[in-house]
N, C-alpha and C positions, 0 to 999 in steps of 0.2 A: 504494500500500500504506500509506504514512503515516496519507492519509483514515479508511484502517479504523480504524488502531490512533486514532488524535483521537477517532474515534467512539467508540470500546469507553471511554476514558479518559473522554468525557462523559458515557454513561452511568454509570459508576462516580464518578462527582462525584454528577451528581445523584441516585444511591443516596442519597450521604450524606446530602446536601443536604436530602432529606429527609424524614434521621432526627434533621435538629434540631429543636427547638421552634420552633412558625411566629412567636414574635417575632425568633429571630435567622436565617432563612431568608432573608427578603429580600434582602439585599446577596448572596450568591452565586446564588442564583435569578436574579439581574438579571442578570449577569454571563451563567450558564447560555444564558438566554434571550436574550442580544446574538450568545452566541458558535454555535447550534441552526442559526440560515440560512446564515451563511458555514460552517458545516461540510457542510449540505445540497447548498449551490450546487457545493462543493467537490467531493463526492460524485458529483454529476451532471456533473461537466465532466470527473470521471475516467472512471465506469463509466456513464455514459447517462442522458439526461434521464428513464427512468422511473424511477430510481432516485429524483431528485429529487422529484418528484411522490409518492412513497410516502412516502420524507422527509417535505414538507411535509404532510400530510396527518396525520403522528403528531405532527409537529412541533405542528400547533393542537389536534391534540386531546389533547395531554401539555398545554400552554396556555393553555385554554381560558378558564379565570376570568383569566389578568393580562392576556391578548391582551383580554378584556372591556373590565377596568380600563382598560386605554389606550385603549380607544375612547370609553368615557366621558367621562376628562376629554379628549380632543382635543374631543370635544362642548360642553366647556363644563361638563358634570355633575361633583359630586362624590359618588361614589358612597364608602360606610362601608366599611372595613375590618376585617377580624373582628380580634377580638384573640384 
């Protein structure tokens, strides 16, 4: 039961998260995005791996441009950042 409630509490961050302006977004977005798989994994070891797998599934496509971003520079690329 905790798992729910962590979850309902990340969404409700990342509401706020946001509703900031994208130059102060970053640092709790990262945060967001570190803390998204171990609440996943967490999920699924409670209530069943498809749970997880829907998880991750919203998890990359709520992600999708910073999951980019990190692929790029592990590549070596510096891709531009909006301001």
């Amino acid at each position: 039961m905790t798992v729910i409630w962590l979850s309902i509490a990340w969404v409700f961050a990342s509401v706020g998260v946001a509703m900031l302006p994208v130059r102060r977004q970053y640092y709790p977005a990262l945060v967001l995005l570190i803390a998204a798989p171990v609440l996943i994994v967490l999920a699924g070891m409670h209530h069943g791996w498809v749970y997880s797998v829907l998880g991750f599934a919203a998890f990359v496509s709520m992600f999708r441009n910073p999951l980019r971003y990190i692929a790029a520079r592990l590549r070596g690329e510096h891709p531009e950042i909006p301001e």
